[in-house]
C-alpha positions in Angstrom: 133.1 96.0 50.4 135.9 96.1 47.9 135.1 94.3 44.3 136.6 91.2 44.8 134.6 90.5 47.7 131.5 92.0 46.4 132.0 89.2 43.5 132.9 86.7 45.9 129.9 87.0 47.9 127.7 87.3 45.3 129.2 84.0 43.2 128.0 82.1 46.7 125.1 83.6 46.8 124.3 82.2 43.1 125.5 79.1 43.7 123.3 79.0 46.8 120.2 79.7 45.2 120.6 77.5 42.1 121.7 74.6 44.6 118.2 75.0 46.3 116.5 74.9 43.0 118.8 71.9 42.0 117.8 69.9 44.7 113.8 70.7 45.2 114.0 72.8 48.1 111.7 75.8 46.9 109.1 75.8 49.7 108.4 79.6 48.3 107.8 78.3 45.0 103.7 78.3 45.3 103.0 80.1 41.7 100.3 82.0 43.1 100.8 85.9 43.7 100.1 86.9 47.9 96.6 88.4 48.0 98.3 91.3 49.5 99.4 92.4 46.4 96.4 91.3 44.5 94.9 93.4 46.7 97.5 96.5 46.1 96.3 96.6 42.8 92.2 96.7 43.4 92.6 99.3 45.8 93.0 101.8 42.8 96.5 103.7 44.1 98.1 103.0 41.0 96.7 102.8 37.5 98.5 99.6 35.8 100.4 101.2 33.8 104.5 101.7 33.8 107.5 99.8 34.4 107.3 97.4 37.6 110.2 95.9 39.2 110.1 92.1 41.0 113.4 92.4 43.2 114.3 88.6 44.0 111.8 87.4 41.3 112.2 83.8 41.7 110.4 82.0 38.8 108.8 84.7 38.3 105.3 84.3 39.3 104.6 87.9 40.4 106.4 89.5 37.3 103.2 87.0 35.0 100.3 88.7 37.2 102.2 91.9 36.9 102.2 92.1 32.9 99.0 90.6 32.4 97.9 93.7 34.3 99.4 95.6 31.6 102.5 97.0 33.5 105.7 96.3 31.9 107.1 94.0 34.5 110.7 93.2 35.3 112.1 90.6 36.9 115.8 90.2 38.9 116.8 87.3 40.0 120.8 86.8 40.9 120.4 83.2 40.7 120.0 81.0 37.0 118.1 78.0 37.6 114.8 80.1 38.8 115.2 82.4 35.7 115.3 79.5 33.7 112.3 78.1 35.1 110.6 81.9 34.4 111.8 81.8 31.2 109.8 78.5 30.8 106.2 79.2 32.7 106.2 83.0 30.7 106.2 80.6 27.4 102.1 79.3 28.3 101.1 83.3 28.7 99.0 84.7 26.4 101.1 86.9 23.7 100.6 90.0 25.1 101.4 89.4 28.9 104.9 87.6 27.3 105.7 91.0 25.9 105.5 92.7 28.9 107.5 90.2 30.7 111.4 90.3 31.1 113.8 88.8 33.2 117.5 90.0 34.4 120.3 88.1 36.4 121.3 90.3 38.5 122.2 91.9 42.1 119.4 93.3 43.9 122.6 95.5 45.3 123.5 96.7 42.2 120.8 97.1 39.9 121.9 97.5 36.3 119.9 100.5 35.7 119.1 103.4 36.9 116.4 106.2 36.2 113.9 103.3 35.2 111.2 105.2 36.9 109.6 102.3 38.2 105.7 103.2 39.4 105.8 100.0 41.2 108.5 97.6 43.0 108.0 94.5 45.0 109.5 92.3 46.7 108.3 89.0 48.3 111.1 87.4 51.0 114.4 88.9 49.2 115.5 91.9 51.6 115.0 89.8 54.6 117.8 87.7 53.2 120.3 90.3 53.2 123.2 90.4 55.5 122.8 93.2 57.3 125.3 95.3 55.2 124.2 94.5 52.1 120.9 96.3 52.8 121.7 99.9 52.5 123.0 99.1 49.0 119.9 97.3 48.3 118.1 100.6 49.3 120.3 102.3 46.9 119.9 100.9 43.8 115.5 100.7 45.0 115.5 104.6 45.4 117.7 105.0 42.5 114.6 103.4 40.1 111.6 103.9 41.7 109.6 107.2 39.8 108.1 109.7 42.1 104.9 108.9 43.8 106.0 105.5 43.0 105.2 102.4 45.7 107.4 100.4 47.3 105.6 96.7 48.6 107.5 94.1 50.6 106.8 91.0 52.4 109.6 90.1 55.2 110.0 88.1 58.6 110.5 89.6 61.2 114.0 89.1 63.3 113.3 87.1 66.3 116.2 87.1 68.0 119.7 89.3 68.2 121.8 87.0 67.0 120.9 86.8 63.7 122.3 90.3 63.1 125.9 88.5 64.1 126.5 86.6 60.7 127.3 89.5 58.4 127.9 87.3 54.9 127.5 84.3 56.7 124.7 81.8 56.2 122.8 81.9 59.4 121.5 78.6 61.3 118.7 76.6 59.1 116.5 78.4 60.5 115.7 80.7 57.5 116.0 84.2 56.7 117.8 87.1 59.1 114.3 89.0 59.2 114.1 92.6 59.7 114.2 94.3 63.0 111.3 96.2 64.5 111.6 99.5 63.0 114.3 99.0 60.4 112.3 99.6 57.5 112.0 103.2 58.5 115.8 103.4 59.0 116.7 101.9 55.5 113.7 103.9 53.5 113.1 107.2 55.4 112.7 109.7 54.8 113.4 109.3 51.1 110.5 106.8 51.1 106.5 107.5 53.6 105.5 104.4 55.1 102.0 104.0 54.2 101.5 100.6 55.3 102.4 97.9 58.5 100.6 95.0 58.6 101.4 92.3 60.5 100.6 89.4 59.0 99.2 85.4 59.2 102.7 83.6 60.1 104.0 81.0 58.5 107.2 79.8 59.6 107.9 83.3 61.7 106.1 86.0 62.2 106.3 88.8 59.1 105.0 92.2 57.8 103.9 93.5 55.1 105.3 97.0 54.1 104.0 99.0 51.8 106.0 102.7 50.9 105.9 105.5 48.7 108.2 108.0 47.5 106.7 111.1 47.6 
């Protein structure tokens, strides 16, 4: 993608995602972080300690639980109106988690760091939004940050049916996200990344996974 169009596409993208916000329509917006990763963190893998990435951070719900763990949590979010709304809810934490706390307006695609040596990323519903070849970029910039023996957890839909792959930088049909397809999480993140983890899990709208990786 040359960098006009890589701007282009990501100014929709923004404007998308702050129009959603804008008008109410934030059905992922529940404030309270999946068990799944609540679990993550009880099952002793990780210590929390370290830098932890939130890739698609919305308001930012995840990146609060993460720093009042004690990690040092990050936040990106390409979108403004959700960060601002972050910005807001991390103003009633307790002093110490709010140090911990930051937030970046950014591309998942092109992180503006590299080498943070993340012990920890997730992401909750951003890579299944992708086009299709946005997501090896994506990959990029995640193997790029996360540390060695470093974990990887995502939540996405599944792709139930072709023809979602068809619309590239499009906006598909309302019917959501793309989804991944069976088996393309081991195409995007191995073998640089070990798939621990496939769970299927309780649908909501469509059936979805959650993945859970490390790097070894």
């Amino acid at each position: 993608m040359t960098t006009r169009r890589y701007l282009e596409a990501a100014r929709a993208t923004r404007r998308r995602w702050d129009s959603r916000y804008a008008e109410g329509e934030t059905p992922w917006d529940t404030q309270i972080t999946p068990p799944e990763v609540e679990a993550f963190w009880r099952s002793g893998r990780l210590s929390p300690h370290g830098v932890a990435l939130d890739l698609g951070c919305g308001p930012g719900t995840n990146v609060r639980y993460l720093a009042r763990l004690g990690l040092t949590a990050l936040g990106v979010e390409i979108a403004a109106a959700p960060l601002r709304l972050a910005q807001r809810r991390l103003a009633y934490e307790p002093p110490v988690a709010r140090a911990r706390a930051g937030f970046v307006c950014a591309d998942v695609c092109a992180l503006p760091f590299h080498a943070l040596g993340a012990c920890y990323v997730l992401d909750v519903g951003c890579l299944h939004s992708l086009p299709p070849e946005d997501r090896p970029w994506y990959t990029q910039s995640l193997l790029a940050n996360l540390a060695p023996g470093g974990y990887y957890q995502l939540y996405a839909f599944d792709q139930v049916d072709a023809p979602d792959a068809m619309f590239s930088s499009q906006e598909p049909p309302a019917r959501g996200p793309r989804g991944m397809a069976l088996g393309e999480a081991a195409r995007l993140f191995t073998p640089a990344l070990e798939i621990v983890e496939e769970v299927i899990a309780r649908p909501e709208r469509r059936p979805c996974r959650w993945y859970l990786l490390r790097k070894p």
